[in-house]
N, C-alpha and C positions, 0 to 999 in steps of 0.2 A: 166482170172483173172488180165489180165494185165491191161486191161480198168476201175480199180476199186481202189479205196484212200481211206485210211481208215478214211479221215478224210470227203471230200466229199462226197462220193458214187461214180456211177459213173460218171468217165472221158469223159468231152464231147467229140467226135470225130473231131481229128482234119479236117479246111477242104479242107486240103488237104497235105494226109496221104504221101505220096510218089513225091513233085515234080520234076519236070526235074530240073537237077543241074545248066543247062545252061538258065533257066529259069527266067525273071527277073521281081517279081511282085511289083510293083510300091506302093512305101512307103507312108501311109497313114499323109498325115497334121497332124501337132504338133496340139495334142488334140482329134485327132481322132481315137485313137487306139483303137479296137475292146476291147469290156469289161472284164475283167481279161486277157489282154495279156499289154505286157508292152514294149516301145520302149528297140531296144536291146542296151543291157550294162545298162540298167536303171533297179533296184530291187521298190519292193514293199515297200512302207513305215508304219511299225507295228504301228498299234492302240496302243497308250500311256494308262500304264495301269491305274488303279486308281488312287495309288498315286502319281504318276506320274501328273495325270489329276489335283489331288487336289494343289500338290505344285507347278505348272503351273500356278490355279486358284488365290491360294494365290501370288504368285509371280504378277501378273498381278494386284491385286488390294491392293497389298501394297505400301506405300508413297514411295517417292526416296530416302529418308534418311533412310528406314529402315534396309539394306545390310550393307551398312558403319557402321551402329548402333550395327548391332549384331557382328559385323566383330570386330569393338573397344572392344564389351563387352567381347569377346572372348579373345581378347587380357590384356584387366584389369583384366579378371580372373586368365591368366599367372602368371600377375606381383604381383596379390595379392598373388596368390601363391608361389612364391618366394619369397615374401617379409616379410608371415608369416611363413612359414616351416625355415628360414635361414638356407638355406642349407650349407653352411661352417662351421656349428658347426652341423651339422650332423653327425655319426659313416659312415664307406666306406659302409656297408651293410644294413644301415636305408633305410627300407621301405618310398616309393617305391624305388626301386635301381635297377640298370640296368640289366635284365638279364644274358647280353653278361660278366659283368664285375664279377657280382657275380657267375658265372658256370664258367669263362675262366681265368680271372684277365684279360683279355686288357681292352681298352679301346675302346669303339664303337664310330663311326664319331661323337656322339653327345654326349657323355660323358663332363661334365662340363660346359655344355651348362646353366644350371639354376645357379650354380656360379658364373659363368661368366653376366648372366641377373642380380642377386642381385648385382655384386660388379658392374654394372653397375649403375644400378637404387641407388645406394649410393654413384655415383660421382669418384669412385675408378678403371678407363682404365685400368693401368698397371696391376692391378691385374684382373681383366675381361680379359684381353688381355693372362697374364698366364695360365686362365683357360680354355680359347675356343680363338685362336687369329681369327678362320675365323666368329665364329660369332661377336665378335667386329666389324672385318673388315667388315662386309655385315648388320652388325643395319646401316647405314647410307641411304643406298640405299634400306632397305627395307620399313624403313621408311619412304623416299620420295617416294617410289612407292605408301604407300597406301594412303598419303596426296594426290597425286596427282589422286587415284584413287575413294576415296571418297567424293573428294572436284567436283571432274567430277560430279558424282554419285549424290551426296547431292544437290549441289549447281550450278551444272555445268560450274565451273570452268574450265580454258582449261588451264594448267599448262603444261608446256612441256613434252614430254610421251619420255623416254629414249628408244632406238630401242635395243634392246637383241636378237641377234642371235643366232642360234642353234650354233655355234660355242664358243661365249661367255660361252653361259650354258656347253658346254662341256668340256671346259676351268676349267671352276672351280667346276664342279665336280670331272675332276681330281686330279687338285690341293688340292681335300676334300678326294679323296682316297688317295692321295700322305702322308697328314697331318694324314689321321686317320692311317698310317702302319708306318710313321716316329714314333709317340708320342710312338707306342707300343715296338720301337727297344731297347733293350737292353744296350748302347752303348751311352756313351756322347756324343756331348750336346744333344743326344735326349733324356736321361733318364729326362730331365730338362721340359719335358713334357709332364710326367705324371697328372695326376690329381686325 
């Protein structure tokens, strides 16, 4: 039963079932590997499934500008959303509302974050800054990253590409867990951080 997969049948026999340990068979040229065996340390690469195949398909035969397009449009949906809901004359528990704040009362890393985008997109920092200061701090640089990324993209633009290390990114996600466990503390000046 051993020689039998249930997904194959059977297992061809290897051929050769047992060799000598000291034995050295001479590694077949790149390209030449016997059919279903694979150089070692190298795995199999799975058949992409359908959908898969299709948004491949379409990714390959859409224009350049179409990624940046939808990437914008996603992001005008944001700002429209924000910009109609006004969230600053919202009740703390208006739908949609944060689960974490509504079941706990903290505050979750992103709590105030679309506050903070309206009193933005209405020219008003100090008070954006109030509401979320690391997202104020990070619109500038996320902003350039997608001009600089769309404008490649679209227009092929070569704008300067900031280098971000793993280190960077670690940096400020701590600094993002630091902020989201300070805002919740009890205890001036962090009560001054609630939202």
């Amino acid at each position: 039963m051993s020689g039998v997969t249930s997904v194959d049948g059977p297992a061809a026999p290897h051929p050769h079932p047992h060799p000598h340990p000291d034995a050295q068979a001479p590694a077949p040229a790149p390209g030449e590997w016997p059919p279903g065996e694979w150089p070692p340390g190298a795995y199999p690469v799975a058949e992409p499934d359908r959908l898969t195949r299709l948004v491949m398909r379409v990714h390959a035969r859409s224009p350049r500008w179409a990624a940046p397009l939808a990437a914008l449009g996603c992001v005008g949906l944001g700002m429209a959303y924000a910009l109609l809901s006004d969230p600053t004359r919202a009740e703390p528990d208006a739908a949609p509302s944060c689960l974490l704040k509504l079941t706990t009362g903290l505050d979750c890393p992103g709590c105030g974050g679309t506050r903070a985008l309206w009193y933005v997109l209405h020219g008003d920092l100090p008070a954006a800054a109030r509401h979320h200061f690391l997202f104020v701090f990070v619109l500038p640089f996320l902003a350039y990253l997608f001009v600089a990324w769309a404008g490649r993209q679209a227009f092929g633009w070569r704008l300067p590409q900031p280098q971000v290390s793993s280190k960077v990114i670690g940096g400020f996600l701590a600094l993002w867990l630091a902020f989201s466990v300070a805002r919740n503390l009890p205890w001036a000046p962090f009560t001054s951080l609630y939202v």
